[in-house]
C-alpha positions in Angstrom: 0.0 0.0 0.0 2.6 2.5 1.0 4.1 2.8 -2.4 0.8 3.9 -4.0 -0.4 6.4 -1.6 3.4 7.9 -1.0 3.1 10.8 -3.3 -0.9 11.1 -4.2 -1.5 14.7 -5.9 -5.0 16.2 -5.6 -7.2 18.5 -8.0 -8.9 21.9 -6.9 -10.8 24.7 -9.0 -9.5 28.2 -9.1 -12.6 28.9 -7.0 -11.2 26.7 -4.1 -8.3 28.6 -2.6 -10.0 29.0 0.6 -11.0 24.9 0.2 -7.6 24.4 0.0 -6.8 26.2 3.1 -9.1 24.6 4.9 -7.7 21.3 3.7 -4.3 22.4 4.5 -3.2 20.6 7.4 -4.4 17.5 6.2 -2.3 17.3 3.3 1.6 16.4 3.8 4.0 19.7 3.4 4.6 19.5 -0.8 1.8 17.5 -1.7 1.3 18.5 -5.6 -2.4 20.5 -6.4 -3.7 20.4 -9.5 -5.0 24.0 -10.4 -8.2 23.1 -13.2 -8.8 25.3 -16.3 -12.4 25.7 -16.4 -14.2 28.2 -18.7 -16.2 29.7 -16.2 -12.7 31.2 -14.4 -10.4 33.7 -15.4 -6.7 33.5 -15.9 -6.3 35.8 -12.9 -8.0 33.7 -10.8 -6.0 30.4 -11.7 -2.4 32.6 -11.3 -4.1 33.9 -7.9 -4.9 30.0 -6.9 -1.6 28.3 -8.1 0.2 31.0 -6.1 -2.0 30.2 -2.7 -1.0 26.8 -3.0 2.6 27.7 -3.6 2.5 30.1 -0.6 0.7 27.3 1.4 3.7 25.2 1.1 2.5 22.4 -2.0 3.3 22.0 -5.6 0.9 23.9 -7.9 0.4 22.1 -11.2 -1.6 24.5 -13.4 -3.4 23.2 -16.2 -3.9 24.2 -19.7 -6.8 23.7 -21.7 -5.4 23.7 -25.1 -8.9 24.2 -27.0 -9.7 26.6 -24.7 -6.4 29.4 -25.7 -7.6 32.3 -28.0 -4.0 32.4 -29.4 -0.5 32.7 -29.1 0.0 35.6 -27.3 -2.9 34.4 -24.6 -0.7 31.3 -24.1 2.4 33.4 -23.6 1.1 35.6 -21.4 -0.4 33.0 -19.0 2.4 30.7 -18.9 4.8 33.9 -18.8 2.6 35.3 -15.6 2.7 31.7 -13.9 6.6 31.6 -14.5 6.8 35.1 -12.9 5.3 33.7 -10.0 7.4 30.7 -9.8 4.6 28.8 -10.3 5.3 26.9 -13.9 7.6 24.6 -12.9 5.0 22.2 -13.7 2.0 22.1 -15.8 -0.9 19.5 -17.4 -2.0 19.9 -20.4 -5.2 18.8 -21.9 -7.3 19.3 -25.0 -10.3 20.5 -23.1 -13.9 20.0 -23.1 -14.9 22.1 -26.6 -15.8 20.5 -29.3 -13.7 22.9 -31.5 -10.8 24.8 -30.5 -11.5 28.6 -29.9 -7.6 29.2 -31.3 -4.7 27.8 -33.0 -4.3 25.2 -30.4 -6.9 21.9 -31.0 -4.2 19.7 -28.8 -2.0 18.7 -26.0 0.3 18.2 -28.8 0.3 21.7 -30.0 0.8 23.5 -26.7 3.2 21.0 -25.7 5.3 21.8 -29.5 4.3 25.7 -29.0 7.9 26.5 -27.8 6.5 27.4 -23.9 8.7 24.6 -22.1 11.9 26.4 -22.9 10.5 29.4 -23.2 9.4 29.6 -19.1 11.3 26.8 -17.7 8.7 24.3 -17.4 10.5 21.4 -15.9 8.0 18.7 -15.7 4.3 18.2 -18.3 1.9 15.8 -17.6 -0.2 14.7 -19.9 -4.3 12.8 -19.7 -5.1 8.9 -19.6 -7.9 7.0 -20.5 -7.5 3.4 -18.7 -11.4 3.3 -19.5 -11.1 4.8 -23.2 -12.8 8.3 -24.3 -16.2 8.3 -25.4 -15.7 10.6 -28.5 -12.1 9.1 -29.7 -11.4 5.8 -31.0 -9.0 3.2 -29.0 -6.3 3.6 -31.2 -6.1 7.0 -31.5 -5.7 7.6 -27.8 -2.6 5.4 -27.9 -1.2 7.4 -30.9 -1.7 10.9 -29.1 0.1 9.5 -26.2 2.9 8.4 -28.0 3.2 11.6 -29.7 2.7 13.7 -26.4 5.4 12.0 -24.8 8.0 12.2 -27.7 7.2 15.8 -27.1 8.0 16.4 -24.1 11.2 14.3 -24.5 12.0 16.7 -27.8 11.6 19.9 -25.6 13.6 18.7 -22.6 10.7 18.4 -19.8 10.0 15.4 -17.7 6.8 14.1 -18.1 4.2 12.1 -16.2 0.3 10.9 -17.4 -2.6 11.6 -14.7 -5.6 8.9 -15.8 -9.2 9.7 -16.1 -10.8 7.9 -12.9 -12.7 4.8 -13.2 -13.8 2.4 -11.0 -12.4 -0.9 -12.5 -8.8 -1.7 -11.2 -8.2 -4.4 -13.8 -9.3 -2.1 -16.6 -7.0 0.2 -15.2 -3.3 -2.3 -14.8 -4.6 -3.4 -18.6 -4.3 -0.2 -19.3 -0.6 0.8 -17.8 0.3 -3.0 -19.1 -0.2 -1.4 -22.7 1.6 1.9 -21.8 4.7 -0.1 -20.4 4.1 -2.5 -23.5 4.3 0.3 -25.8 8.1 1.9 -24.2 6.5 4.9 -22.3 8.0 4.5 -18.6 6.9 7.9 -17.8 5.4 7.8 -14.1 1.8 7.3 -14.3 -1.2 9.0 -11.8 -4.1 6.6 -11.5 -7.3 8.9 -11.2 -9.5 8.4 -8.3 -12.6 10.0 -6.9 -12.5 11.3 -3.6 -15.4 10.1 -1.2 -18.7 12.1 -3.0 -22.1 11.2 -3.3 -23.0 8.2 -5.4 -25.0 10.4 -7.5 -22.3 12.8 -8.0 -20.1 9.8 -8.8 -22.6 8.6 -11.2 -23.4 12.4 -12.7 -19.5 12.5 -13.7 -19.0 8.8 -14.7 -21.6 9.3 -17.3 -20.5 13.0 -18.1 -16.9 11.5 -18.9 -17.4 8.4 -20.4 -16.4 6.1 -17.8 -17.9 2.5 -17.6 -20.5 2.4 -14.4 -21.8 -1.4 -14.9 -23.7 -3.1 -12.3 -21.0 -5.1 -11.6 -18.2 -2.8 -11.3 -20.0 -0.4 -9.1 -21.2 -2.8 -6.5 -17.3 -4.2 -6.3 -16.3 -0.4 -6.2 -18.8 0.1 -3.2 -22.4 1.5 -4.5 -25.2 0.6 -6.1 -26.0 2.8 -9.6 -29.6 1.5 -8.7 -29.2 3.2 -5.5 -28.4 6.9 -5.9 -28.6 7.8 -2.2 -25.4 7.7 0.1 -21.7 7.9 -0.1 -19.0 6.2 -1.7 -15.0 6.5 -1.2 -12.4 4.5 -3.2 -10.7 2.3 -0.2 -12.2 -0.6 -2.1 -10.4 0.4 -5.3 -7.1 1.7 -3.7 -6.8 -1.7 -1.4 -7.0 -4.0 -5.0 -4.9 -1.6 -6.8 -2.2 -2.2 -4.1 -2.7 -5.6 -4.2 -2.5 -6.1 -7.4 0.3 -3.2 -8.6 3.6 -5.1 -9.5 6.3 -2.5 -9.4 8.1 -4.3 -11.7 5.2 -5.0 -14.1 3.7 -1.6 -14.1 6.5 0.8 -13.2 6.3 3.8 -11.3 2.4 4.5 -10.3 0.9 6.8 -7.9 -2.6 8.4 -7.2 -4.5 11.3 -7.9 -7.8 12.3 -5.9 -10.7 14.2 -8.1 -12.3 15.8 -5.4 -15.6 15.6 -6.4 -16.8 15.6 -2.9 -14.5 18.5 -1.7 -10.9 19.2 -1.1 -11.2 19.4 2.8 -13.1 15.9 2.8 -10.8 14.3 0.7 -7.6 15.4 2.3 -8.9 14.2 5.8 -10.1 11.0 4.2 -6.7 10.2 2.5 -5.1 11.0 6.0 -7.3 8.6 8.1 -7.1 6.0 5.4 -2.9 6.5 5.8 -3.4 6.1 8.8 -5.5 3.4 9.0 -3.2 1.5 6.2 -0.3 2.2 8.0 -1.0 -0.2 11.0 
């Protein structure tokens, strides 16, 4: 267990800073925060939020919605205002959630190639996984893009690590890094997992993202989908994954909490679950 849950990142909005805060002293000094690029926020606020986490002591890891950029100088000047902060160490980069791109940018792949890592520094770029597949692109072009994304980051000099989509099926998921290791990439990989949420929240984002919710996987995860009412955390799916994780096999592999439920309730859960691990 301890190797999985030794360096776990989390995920906030740039609406959360005072989540986070709260949260704080739950969360090991350094712990890396994943600041979200959602439409409905501003680029101020995410350079305000990646610097509260930096001033609170953890590793902001802005993201960058590719499809979401206007253009090149928009790009610039957000990455450039993040590296003024000394917060672009590092960064994820996604497509993003529009259909079509809003800019020049309709990839990972084209921010990653864009000239930014060298330009500001950017020492480490993670890049998305889809243990479960994505609803709107075909198998094998998932594992193309991947390839490419990661030759990229090699090409401009960054490290680079992939944070999955969650899911709730553990062998879907080691199938899934069995093909990445398969394939050469022995970049470290983030398994995506909900925090503890409402199994109707859980439900609501399964189905908004594309992730398999049979019968049978959620009752082995811990709900019903018949049952909306209650809670759910992943212990069920962390305790398999350890168990089943071969170092070897799979290489280096580590967690990442969606906080569906909120920040503060998933940083005290991962803490008593430590905890509770630990003895």
């Amino acid at each position: 267990m301890r190797p999985i849950l030794a360096d776990f990142s989390v995920e906030m909005t740039a609406k959360d800073v005072d989540a986070m805060l709260e949260a704080a002293p739950s969360l090991p000094p350094g712990t890396r925060i994943n600041v979200t690029f959602l439409g409905n926020e501003d680029a101020g606020m995410r350079r305000a939020a990646a610097r509260a986490v930096r001033d609170a002591g953890f590793r902001p890891v802005p993201h960058i919605s590719a499809r979401r950029i206007a253009d090149r100088d928009e790009l610039d000047d957000f990455v450039g205002a993040l590296h003024a902060d000394g917060t672009s160490d590092s960064l994820f980069v996604i497509a993003g959630d529009p259909p079509e791109p809003i800019g020049p940018y309709d990839g990972a792949i084209d921010v990653i190639t864009s000239g930014i890592v060298g330009r500001y520094g950017v020492r480490c770029v993670g890049v998305g996984g889809y243990p479960e597949g994505h609803p709107l692109i075909p198998e094998a072009d998932l594992w193309s893009s991947l390839e490419q994304k990661v030759a990229a980051i090699a090409e401009a000099g960054a490290e680079g690590e992939i944070i999955t989509q969650f899911g709730f099926d553990v062998d879907a998921v080691l199938r899934w890094v069995d093909g990445v290791r398969q394939r050469g990439i022995d970049l470290p990989i983030r398994i995506g997992v909900p925090g503890p949420a409402g199994i109707k929240r859980l439900v609501g984002y399964a189905r908004r993202f594309g992730v398999g919710t049979s019968a049978g996987i959620a009752k082995k995860y811990g709900f019903s989908i018949t049952n909306l009412l209650g809670t759910a955390g992943p212990d069920r799916f962390i305790t398999e994954l350890a168990a089943k994780y071969d170092e070897h096999r799979h290489g280096a592999i580590a967690l990442h909490f969606y906080t569906f439920g909120g920040l503060r309730a998933t940083a005290e859960w991962i803490q008593e679950f430590r905890k509770e691990s630990a003895r």
